[in-house]
N, C-alpha and C positions, 0 to 999 in steps of 0.2 A: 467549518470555522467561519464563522462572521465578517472578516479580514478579508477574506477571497471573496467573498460577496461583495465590499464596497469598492474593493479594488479591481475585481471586473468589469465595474460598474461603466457601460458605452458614455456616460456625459462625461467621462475623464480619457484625456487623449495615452494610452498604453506606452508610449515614446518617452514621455513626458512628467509623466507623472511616477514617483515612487510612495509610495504608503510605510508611516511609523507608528505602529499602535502601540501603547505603552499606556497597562495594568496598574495602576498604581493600588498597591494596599499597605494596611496598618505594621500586618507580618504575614506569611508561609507557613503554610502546613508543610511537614517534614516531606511528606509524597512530590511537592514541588520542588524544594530544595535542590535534587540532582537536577534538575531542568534547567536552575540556574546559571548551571557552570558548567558548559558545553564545550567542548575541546575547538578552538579555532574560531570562539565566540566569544564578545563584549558578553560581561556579567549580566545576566538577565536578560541576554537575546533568545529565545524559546526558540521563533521558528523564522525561516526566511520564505517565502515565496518568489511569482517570478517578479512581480514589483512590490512585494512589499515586506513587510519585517515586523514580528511581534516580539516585544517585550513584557517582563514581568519585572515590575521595581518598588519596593516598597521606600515612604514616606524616608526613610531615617537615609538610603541610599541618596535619595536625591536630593538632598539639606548635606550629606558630607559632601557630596561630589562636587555641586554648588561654592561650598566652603572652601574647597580645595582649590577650584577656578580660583574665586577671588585672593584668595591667600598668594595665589600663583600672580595674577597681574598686579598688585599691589607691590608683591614682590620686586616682578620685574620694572613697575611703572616707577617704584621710589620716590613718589612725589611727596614731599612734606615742605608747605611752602612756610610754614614757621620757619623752618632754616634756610629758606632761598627769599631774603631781604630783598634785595634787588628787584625778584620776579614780584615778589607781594607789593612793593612799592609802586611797579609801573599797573599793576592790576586797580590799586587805589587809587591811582591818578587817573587813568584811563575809562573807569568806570564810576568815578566822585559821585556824579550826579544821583547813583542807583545808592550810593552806599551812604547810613545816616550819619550824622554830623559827628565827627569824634571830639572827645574834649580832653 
């Protein structure tokens, strides 16, 4: 495995350092699919080593996952400053100079 090779590797300090290789393809042939979903394992973690960690993730996993972060702090963050008057007004004032002339 390729992984154990750069992660051997003396110009990186073994304490220090942890390795994440992560496969990204289009889709899985059926023969990987069990590899995916390992008992006691994040979806598409293949293999562990002593410092490092292989992944297999295709395209469409990491666009949902992505999505799901943001959906989540947008979530929590709740910022819509159209309805917070107050915050937008001291932003326009505060920063006039950067912002063009309103009519």
């Amino acid at each position: 495995m390729r992984g154990k090779k750069v992660a051997n590797d003396n110009r990186f300090p073994k304490g220090k350092t942890r390795w994440k290789f992560i496969l990204v393809t289009k889709d899985f042939k059926d023969e990987i699919k069990s590899l995916l979903t390992q008992k006691n394992r994040k979806y598409g973690h293949i293999h562990e080593g002593e410092n490092f960690d292989v992944f297999i993730l295709s395209w469409v996993d990491i666009i949902s996952e992505a999505k799901l972060r943001h959906e989540f702090i947008k979530e929590k963050l709740n910022l819509n400053l159209e309805d917070n008057k107050e915050g937008l007004n001291y932003l326009k004032d505060k920063y006039k100079q950067y912002l063009p002339n309103e009519k």
